[in-house]
C-alpha positions as CSV (number, residue, x, y, z in Angstrom):
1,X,104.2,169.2,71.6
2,X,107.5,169.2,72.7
3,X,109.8,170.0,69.7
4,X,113.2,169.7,68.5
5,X,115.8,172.2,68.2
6,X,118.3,172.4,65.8
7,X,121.2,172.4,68.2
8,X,120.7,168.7,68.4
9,X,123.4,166.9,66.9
10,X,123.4,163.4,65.0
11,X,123.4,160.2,66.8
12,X,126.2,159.4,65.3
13,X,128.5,162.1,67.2
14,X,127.1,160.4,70.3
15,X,128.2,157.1,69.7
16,X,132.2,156.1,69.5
17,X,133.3,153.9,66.6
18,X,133.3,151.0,68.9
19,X,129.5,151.5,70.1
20,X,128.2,152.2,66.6
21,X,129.7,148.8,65.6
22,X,128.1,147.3,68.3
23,X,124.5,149.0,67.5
24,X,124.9,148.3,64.3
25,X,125.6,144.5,65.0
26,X,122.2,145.5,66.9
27,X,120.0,146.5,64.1
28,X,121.2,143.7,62.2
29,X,119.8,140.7,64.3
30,X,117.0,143.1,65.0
31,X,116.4,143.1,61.3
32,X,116.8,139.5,61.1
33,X,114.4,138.8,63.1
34,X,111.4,140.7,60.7
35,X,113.4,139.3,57.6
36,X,113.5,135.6,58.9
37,X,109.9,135.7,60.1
38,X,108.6,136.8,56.6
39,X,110.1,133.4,55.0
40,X,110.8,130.6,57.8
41,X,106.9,129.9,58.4
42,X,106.3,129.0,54.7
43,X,108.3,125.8,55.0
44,X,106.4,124.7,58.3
45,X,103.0,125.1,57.2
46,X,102.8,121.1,56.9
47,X,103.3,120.2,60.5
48,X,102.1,123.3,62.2
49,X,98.4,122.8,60.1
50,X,99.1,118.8,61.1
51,X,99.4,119.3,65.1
52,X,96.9,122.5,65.3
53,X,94.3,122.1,62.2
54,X,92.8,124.7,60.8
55,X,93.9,124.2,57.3
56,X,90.9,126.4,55.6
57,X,92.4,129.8,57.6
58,X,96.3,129.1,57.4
59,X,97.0,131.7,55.1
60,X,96.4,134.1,57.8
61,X,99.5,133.1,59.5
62,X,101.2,135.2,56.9
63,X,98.5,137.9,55.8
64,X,97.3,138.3,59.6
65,X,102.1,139.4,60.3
66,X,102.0,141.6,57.1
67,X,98.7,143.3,57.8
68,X,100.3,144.1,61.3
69,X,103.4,145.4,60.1
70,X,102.1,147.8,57.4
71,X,99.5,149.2,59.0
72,X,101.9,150.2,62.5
73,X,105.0,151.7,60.1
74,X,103.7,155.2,60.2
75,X,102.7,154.9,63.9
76,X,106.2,153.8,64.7
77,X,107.4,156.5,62.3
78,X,106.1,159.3,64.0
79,X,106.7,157.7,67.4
80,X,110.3,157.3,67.1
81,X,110.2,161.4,65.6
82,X,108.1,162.1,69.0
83,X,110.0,160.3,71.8
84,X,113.5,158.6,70.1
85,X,114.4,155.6,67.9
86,X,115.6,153.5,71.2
87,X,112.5,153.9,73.1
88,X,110.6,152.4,70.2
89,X,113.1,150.2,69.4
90,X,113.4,148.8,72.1
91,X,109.3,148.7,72.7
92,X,108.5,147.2,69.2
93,X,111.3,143.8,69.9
94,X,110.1,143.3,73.4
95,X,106.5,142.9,71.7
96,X,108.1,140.9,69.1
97,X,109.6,138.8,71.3
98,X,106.1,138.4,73.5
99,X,104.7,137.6,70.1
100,X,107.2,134.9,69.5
101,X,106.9,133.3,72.5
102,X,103.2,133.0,72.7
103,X,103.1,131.6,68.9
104,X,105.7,128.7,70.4
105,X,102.9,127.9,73.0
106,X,100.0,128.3,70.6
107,X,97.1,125.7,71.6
108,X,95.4,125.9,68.2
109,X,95.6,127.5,64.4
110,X,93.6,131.3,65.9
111,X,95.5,131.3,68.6
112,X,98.4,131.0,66.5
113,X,97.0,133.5,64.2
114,X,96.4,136.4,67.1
115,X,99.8,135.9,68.4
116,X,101.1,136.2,64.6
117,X,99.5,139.6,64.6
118,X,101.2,140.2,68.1
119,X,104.6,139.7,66.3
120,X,103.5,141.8,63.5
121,X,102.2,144.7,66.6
122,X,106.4,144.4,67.0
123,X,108.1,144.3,63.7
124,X,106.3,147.6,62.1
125,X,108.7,149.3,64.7
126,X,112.1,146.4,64.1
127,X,111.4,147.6,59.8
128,X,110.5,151.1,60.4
129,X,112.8,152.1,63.4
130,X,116.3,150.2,61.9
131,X,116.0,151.7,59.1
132,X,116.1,155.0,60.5
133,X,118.3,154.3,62.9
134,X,120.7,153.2,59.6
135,X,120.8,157.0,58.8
136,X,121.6,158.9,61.8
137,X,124.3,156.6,62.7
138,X,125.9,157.7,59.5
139,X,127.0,160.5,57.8
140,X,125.7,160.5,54.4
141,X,128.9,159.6,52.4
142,X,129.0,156.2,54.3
143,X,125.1,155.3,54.4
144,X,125.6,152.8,51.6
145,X,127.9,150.9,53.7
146,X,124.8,150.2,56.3
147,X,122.5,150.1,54.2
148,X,124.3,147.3,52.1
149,X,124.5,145.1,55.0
150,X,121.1,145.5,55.9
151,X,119.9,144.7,52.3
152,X,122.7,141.4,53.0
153,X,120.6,140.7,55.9
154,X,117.4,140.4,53.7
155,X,119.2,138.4,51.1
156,X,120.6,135.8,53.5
157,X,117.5,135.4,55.3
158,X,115.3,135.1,51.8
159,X,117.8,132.4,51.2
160,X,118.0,130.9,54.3
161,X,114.9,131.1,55.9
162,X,112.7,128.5,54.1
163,X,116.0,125.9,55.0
164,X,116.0,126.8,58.4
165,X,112.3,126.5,58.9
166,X,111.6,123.0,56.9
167,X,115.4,121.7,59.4
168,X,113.6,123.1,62.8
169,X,110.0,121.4,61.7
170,X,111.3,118.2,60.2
171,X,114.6,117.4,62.7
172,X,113.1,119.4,66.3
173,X,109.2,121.0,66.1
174,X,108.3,123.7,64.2
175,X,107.8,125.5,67.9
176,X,111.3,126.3,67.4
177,X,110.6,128.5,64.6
178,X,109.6,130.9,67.0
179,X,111.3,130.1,70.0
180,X,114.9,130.8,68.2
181,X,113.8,134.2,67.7
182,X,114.5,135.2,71.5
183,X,118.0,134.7,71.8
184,X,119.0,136.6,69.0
185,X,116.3,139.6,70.3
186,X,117.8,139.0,73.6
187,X,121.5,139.8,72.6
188,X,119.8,142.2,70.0
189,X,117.9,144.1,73.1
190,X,121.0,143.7,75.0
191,X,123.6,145.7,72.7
192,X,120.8,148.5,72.2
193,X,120.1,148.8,75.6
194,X,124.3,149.2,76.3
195,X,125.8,150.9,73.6
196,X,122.8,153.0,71.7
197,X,123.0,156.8,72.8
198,X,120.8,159.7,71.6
199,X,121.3,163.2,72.1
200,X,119.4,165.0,74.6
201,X,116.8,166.7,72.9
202,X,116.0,170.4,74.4
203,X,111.8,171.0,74.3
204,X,109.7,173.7,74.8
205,X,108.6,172.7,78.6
206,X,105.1,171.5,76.9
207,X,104.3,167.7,77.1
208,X,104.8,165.8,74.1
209,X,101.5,164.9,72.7
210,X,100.5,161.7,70.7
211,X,98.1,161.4,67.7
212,X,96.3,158.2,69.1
213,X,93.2,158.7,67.8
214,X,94.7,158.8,64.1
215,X,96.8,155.8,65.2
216,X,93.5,154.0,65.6
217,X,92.0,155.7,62.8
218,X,95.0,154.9,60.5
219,X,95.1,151.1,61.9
220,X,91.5,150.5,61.7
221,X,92.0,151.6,57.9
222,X,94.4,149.9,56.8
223,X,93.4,146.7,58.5
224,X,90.3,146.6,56.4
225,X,91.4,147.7,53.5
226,X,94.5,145.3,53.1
227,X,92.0,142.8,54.5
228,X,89.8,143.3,51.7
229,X,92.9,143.2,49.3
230,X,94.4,139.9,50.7
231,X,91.4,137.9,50.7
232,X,89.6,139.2,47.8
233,X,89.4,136.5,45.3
234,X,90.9,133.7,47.7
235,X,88.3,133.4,50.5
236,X,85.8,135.1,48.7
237,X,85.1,136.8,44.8
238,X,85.7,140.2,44.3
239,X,81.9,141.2,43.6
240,X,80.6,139.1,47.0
241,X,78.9,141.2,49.7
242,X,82.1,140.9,52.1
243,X,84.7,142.5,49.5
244,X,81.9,145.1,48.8
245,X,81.4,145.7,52.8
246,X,85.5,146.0,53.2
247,X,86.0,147.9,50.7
248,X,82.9,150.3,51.3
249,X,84.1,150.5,55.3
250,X,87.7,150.8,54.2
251,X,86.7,154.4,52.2
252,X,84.9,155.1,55.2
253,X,87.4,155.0,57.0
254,X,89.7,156.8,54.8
255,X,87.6,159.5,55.2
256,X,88.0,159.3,59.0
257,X,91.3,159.3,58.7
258,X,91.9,162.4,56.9
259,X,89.4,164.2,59.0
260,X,91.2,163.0,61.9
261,X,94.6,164.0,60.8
262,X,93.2,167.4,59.7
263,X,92.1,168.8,63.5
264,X,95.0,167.0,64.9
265,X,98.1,169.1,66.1
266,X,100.8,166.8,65.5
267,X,99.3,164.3,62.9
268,X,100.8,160.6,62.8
269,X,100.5,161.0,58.8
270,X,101.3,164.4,58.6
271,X,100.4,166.4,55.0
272,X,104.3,167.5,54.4
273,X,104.1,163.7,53.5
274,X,102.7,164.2,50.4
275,X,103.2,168.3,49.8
276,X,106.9,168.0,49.8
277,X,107.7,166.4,45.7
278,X,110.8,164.4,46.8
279,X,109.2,162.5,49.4
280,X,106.0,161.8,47.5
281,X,108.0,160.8,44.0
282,X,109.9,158.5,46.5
283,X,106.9,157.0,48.3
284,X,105.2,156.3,45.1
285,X,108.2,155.4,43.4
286,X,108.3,152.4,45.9
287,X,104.6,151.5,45.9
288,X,105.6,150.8,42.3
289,X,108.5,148.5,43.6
290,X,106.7,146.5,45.7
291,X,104.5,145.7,43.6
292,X,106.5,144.7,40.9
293,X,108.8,142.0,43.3
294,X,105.3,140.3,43.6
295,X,105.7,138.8,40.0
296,X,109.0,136.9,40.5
297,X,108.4,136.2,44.2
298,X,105.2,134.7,44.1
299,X,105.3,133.0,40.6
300,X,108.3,132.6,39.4
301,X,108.8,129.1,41.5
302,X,105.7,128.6,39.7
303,X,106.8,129.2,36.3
304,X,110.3,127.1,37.3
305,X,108.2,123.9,38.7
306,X,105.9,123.5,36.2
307,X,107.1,124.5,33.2
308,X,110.5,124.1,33.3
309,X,110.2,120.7,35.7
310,X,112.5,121.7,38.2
311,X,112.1,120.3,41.9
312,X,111.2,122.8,45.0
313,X,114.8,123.5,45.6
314,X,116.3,124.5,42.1
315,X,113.0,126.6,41.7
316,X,114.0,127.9,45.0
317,X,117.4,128.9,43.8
318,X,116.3,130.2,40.2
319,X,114.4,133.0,42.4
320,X,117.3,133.7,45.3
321,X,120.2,134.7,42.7
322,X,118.3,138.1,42.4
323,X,119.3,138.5,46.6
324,X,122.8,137.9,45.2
325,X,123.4,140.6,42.6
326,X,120.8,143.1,44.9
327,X,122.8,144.1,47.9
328,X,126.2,144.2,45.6
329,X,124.7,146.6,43.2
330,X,123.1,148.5,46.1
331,X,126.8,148.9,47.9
332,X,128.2,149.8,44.7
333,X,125.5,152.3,43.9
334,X,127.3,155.2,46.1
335,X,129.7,155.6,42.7
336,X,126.9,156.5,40.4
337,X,124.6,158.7,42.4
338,X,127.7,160.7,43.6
339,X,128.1,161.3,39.8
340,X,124.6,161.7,38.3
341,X,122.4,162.5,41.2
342,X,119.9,160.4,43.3
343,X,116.7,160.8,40.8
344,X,119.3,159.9,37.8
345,X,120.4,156.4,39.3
346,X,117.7,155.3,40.3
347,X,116.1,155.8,37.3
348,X,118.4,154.2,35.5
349,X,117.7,151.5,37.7
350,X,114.1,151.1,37.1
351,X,114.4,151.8,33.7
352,X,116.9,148.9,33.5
353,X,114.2,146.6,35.6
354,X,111.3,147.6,33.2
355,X,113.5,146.2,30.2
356,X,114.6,143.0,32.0
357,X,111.1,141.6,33.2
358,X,110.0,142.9,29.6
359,X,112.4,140.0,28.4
360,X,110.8,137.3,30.2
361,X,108.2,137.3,27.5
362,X,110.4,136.7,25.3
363,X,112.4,133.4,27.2
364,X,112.0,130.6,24.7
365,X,109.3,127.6,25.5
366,X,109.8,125.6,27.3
367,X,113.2,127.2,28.2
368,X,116.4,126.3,30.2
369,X,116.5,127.1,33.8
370,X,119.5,129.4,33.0
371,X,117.8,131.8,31.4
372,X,114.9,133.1,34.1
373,X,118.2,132.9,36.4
374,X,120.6,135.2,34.4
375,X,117.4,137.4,33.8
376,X,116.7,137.4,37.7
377,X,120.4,137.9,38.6
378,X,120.1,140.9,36.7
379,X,117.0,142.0,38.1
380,X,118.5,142.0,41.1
381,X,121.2,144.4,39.9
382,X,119.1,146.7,38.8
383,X,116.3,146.7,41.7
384,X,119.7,147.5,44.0
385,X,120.5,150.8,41.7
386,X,117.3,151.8,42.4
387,X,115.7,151.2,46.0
388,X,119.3,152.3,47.9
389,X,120.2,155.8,46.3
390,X,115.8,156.6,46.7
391,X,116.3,155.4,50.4
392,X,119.8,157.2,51.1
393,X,118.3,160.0,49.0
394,X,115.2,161.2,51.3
395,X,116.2,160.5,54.3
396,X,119.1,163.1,53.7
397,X,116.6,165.6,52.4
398,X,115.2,165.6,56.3
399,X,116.3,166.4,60.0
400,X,116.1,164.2,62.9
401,X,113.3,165.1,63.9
402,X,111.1,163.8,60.4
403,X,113.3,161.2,59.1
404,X,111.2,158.1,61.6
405,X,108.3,159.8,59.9
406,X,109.3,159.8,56.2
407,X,111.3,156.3,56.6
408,X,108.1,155.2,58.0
409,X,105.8,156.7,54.4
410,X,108.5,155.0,52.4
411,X,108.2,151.6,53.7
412,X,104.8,151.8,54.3
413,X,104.0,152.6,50.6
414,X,106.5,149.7,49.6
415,X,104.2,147.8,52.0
416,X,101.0,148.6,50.6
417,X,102.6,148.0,46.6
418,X,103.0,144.9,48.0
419,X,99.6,143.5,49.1
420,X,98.2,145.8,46.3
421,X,100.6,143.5,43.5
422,X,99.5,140.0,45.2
423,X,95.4,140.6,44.8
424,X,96.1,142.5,41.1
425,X,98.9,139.6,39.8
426,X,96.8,137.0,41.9
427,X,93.4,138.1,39.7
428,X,95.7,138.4,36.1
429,X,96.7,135.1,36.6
430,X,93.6,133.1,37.6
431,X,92.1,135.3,34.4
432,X,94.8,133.8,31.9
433,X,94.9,130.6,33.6
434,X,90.6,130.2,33.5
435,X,90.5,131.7,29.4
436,X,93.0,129.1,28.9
437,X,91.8,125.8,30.4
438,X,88.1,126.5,29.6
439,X,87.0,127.7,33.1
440,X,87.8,128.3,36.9
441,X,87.0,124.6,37.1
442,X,90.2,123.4,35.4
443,X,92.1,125.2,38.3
444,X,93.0,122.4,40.1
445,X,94.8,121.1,37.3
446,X,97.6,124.2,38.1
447,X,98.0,122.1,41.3
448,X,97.9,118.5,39.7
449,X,100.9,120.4,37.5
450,X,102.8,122.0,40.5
451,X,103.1,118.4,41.7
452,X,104.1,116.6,38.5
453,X,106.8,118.9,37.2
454,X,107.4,118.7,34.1
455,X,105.1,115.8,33.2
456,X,101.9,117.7,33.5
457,X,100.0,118.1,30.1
458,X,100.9,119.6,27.4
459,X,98.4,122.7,27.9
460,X,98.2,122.9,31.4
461,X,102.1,124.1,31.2
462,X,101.5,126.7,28.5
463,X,98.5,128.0,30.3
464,X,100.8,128.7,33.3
465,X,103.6,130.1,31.1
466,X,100.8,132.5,29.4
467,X,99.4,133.6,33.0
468,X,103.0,134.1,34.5
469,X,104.4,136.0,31.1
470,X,100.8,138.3,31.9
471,X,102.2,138.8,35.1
472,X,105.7,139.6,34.0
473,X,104.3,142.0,31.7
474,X,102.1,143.9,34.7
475,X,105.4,144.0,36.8
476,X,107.4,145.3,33.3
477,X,104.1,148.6,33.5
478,X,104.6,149.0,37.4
479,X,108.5,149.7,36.6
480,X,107.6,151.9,33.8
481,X,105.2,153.6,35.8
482,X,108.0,154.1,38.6
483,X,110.7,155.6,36.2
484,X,107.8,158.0,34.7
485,X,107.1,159.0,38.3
486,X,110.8,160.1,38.8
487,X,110.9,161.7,35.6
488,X,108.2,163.7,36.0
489,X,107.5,164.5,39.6
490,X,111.4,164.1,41.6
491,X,113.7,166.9,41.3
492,X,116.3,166.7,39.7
493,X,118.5,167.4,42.5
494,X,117.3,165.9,46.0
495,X,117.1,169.2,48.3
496,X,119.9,167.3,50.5
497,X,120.2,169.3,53.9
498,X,123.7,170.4,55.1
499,X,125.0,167.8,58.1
500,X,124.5,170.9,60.7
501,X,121.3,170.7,59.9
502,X,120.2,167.1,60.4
């Protein structure tokens, strides 16, 4: 394939101060547009399941996007390595933007779902591509500055998506939803299209080749085995015959995969991946993370409802203070790792985290609502020490032509701790909850609770305290397990390249 040579210099020598502002105002609404899609659905759900149906397959509107997205990130990645990150960029929000306007005209809930997946076809390449993008606009003394403000992005739309979705569905139609999406991609599209320039890359005369059949190899994987992971134990048990056929064809698959990759000359998961220590202590590193952030995400509003009897919104804010303290602590970050080294901060970071959700066990019963909020505003703090300096860290460890590739691993594997931390917390929890309340049967009464607050009985509220202090104590392990992973298989120095050789 065509390849890079080292005489290609950094995007950011192409681009004047004035254009990188304006790409970076860019990739901002660009990554808006993945961050606000992850959160402004969930308030909608009422009317969109009340004008289209389908109330028994919903939950696909949100597992059908995230299967989409993780499963393209390391086809993006090695796409935007292959042929530029504005190509791709531009590519993946054109097919967001398809995707958002064919969920706004969605006749029914599986047409609705398909086009979901459509968006998700697109925002693989918005995460996977900005993100990249983020480190060869700047040297790497100022990444932390845009890599703060795109962790800002995330917090704001955590925050404010949920609002904004339950405003559009209750006060306009929850078509909207979608439908605002294109004129922020339109301006979004516009500055990138204007002001975005990449070097010329000199190639060998040979015609670039792609990896498609591992792109279908790796999608086709993926799809099933997060498949498998996402519905397992919600549309079906964990023993049935369809988890035991995912599963079975997921391996398969995986088997496929590597074969594929193997005879392939330019592999779109290419085995430098995982031979290379930094990138692999960083990739599992953040599997770790992801799944951790499922235990306060999913049930802390939980825990905050019906055990401490709070309504929607102040459960709502109990969890968003930890989008405060985040992005702050990962600006601020830059000062530590410049003193103790990448590997260091970050796992003093972790090692904080582990400690934190380890005190949540420990919160008094029924509690205060101050306390899971001081604990999560200090969670937040510490997640930021860790996920920035790892991020800022490997992609300096690699030239142009591999950082779309290893930003890709890294977000992927974040992905995938993810989905993995929602079927493993989701199965701990319905384990306490059932040895608690006599059986599966007495599920329903977690609902019953969810919509009494506080007045729900006396051991329905414990039961959920038990299930969501197991949980706590899962996400506490994952962190260990992350700081152990630094410890023992990061360098201790990152093998940071000089800035002629990016």
């Amino acid at each position: 394939m065509g390849s890079t040579t080292p005489a290609i210099r950094d995007t950011a020598q192409r681009t004047g101060n004035g254009k990188r502002a304006a790409v970076v105002a860019a990739l901002m609404l660009a990554m808006a547009l993945a961050a606000l899609d992850a959160t402004i659905v969930s308030t909608a759900v009422p009317q969109i399941v009340g004008d289209l149906g389908g109330f028994s397959v919903f939950s696909w509107l949100f597992s059908g996007y995230l299967l989409a997205v993780t499963v393209t990130l390391p086809v993006y990645g090695k796409l935007s390595d292959t042929f530029g990150r504005k190509p791709v960029l531009i590519a993946g929000a054109a097919v967001f933007l398809l995707g958002s306007l064919l969920c706004a005209v969605a006749w029914n809930m599986w047409a609705l779902i398909a086009f979901r997946i459509v968006q998700g076809l697109g925002g693989g390449a918005l995460q996977g591509t900005v993100q990249t993008l983020a480190a060869d606009l700047y040297p790497l003394e100022e990444r932390p500055k845009i890599q703060s403000k795109l962790s800002t992005v995330w917090a704001v739309s955590a925050v404010a998506g949920p609002g904004l979705g339950g405003v559009l569905a209750a006060y306009a139609d929850w078509r909207w939803i979608f439908l605002i999406n294109l004129p922020i991609g339109a301006v979004a599209l516009w500055l990138i299209v204007r002001h975005l320039h990449e070097p010329k890359r000199e190639t060998t005369g040979t015609r670039a080749r792609v990896d498609w059949a591992g792109a279908l190899a790796v999608f086709a994987c993926g799809g099933v085995l997060l498949t498998a992971l996402v519905q397992g134990g919600v549309a079906w048990p964990w023993l049935s015959g369809p988890s035991i056929a995912l599963f079975g064809t997921g391996l398969a698959l995986a088997a496929v995969v590597v074969v594929v990759e193997r005879r392939a000359a330019d592999p779109i998961i290419p085995g430098w991946v995982w031979r290379r220590r930094t990138i692999a202590a960083v990739n599992l590193a953040l599997g770790a993370l992801g799944l951790l952030m499922v235990a306060p995400a999913v049930f802390l509003p939980t825990y905050a409802q019906s055990v401490l009897g709070l309504a929607p919104v102040a459960a709502g804010f109990v969890l968003s203070v930890w989008t405060l303290s985040w992005p702050v602590s990962a600006a601020l970050s830059q000062h530590v790792y410049r003193k103790i080294g990448f590997r260091n901060t970050a796992m003093l970071g972790i090692g904080t985290a582990s400690l934190i959700l380890l005190a949540f066990l420990f919160l008094p019963y029924p509690g205060h609502a101050w306390q899971p909020t001081v604990l999560m505003l200090l969670l937040g703090a510490a997640l930021g020490l860790f996920q920035l300096p790892l991020i800022v860290g490997v992609q300096s460890t690699v030239g142009w032509s591999e950082r779309g590739t290893t930003t890709a691993s890294v977000l992927f594997c974040r992905q995938i701790g993810q989905t993995l931390g929602a079927a493993l917390f989701g199965a701990v929890a319905n384990g306490v909850l059932a040895s608690r309340l006599g059986g599966a049967s007495d599920l329903d009464s977690v609902t019953r609770a969810l919509d009494s607050g506080g007045t729900a009985p006396e051991a329905t509220r414990r039961a959920i305290a038990d299930a969501v202090h197991a949980v706590y104590l899962g996400a506490s392990c994952a962190a260990a397990l992350a700081f152990l992973v630094l410890l023992l298989l990061a360098p201790r120095r990152f093998p940071v390249l000089k800035e002629d050789e990016r």
